[in-house]
N, C-alpha and C positions, 0 to 999 in steps of 0.2 A: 471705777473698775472694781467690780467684785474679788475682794481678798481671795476667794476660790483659784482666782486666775493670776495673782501678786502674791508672792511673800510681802506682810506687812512692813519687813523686818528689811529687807533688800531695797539699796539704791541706786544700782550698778548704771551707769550713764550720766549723773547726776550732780553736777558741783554743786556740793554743801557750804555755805561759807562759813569761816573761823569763826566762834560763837565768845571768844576770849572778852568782846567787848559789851555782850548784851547780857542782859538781867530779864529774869522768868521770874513767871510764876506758875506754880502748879495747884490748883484747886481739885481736890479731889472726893470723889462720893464716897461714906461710908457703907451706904446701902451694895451689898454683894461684892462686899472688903473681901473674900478672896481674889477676886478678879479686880477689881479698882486698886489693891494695894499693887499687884503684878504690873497694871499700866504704869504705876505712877512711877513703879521702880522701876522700869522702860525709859520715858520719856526721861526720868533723872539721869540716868547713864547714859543715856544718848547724847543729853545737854554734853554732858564732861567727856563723853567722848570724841566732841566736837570744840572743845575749847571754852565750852562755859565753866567759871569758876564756881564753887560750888556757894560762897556766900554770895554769891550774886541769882540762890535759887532759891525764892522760898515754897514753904508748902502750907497750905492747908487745908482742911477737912470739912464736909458740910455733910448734913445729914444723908441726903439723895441727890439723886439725877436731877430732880427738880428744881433744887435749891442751887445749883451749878450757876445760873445766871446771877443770881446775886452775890453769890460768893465770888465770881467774877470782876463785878461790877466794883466790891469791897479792894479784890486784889488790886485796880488799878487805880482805886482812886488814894488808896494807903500802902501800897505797895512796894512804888518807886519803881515800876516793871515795864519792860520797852514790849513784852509780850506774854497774855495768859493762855494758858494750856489748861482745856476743862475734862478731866478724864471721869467717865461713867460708866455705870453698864442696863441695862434694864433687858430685860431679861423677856417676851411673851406668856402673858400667864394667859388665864381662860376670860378676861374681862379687857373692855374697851378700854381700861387705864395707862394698859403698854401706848396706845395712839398717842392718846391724851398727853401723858410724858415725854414722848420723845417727838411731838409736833412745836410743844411748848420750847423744849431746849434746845432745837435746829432754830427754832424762830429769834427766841434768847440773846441763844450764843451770835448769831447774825446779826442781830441790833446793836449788842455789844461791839462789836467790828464798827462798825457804822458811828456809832455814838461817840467812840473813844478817837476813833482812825489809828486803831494800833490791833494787830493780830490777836484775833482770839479763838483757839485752834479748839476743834468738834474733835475730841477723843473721845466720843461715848458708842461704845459698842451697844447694838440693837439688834439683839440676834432673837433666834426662837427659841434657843435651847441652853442650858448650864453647858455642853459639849460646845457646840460654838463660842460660845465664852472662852471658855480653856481652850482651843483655838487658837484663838487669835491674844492669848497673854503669854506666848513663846510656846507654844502650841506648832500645827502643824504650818497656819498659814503667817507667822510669824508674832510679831507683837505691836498692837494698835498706839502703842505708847511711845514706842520707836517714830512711828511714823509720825505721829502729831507732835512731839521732839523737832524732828527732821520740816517737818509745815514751818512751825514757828523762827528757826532759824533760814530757812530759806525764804519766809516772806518778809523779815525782821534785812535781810539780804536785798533784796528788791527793794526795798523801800529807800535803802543806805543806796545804792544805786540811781534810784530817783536824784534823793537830797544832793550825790556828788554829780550828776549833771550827765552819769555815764547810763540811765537808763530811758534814752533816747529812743524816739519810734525811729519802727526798724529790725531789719535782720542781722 
């Protein structure tokens, strides 16, 4: 759903579960650090506002959007993290590099899920404009950092469901 038609920020209907027992990580781009530093500190607060403790979060930094998958890749295999959270932004400039970028780190960050079987949550904003960006970092349509917070403990949720036997097919 297009953030136009969601606050990023809202999850009204929604059971979140206790995050008290799960451990993150947060990989984040330095490229367009106004906006990357705004997600990161979204999705931090969200964690703690949901019961994550805060040494059970770590963070770190990698140059760009592009570098997001291996930094990734780094956080789970040294991590110790039941879930990584990859917060970007890449921004449309006048050259095919925006494609290039952010085909590369939907594909990445996907493999990653796949490779590890543990949550690797798409926080990378892909907007056209620096306005859209600010936007969506507690902006008008909320914050992308929230929401990928909120991903990783709800899938991190379902999976604990699986393992205890309670997520059964079915309504």
């Amino acid at each position: 759903m297009a953030s136009e038609l969601k606050n990023l920020s809202t999850f009204e209907g929604t059971e979140i579960p206790n995050a008290a027992e799960m451990k993150f990580g947060i990989v984040w781009a330095e490229w367009n650090h106004s906006i990357t530093q705004k997600l990161m500190q979204g999705a931090y607060d969200t964690l703690i506002k949901h019961g994550a403790k805060a040494e059970n979060i770590i963070t770190r930094t990698v140059p760009g959007a592009f570098e997001l998958t291996l930094g990734g890749q780094y956080m789970a295999e040294h991590g110790n993290v039941d879930a990584v959270i990859c917060i970007g932004c890449v921004i449309q400039g006048d050259t095919k590099h925006f494609d290039f970028i952010c085909d590369a780190v939907a594909k990445g960050i996907t493999n990653l899920n796949l490779q590890f079987g543990k949550p690797f949550i798409f926080g990378v904003l892909t907007v056209n404009t620096q306005e859209q960006a600010e936007d969506r970092t507690g902006g008008k349509h909320g914050n992308k950092g929230d929401e990928a917070a909120v991903t990783a403990i709800k899938m991190l949720g379902m999976k604990k469901s699986f393992e205890s036997g309670k997520g059964k097919i079915g309504f």
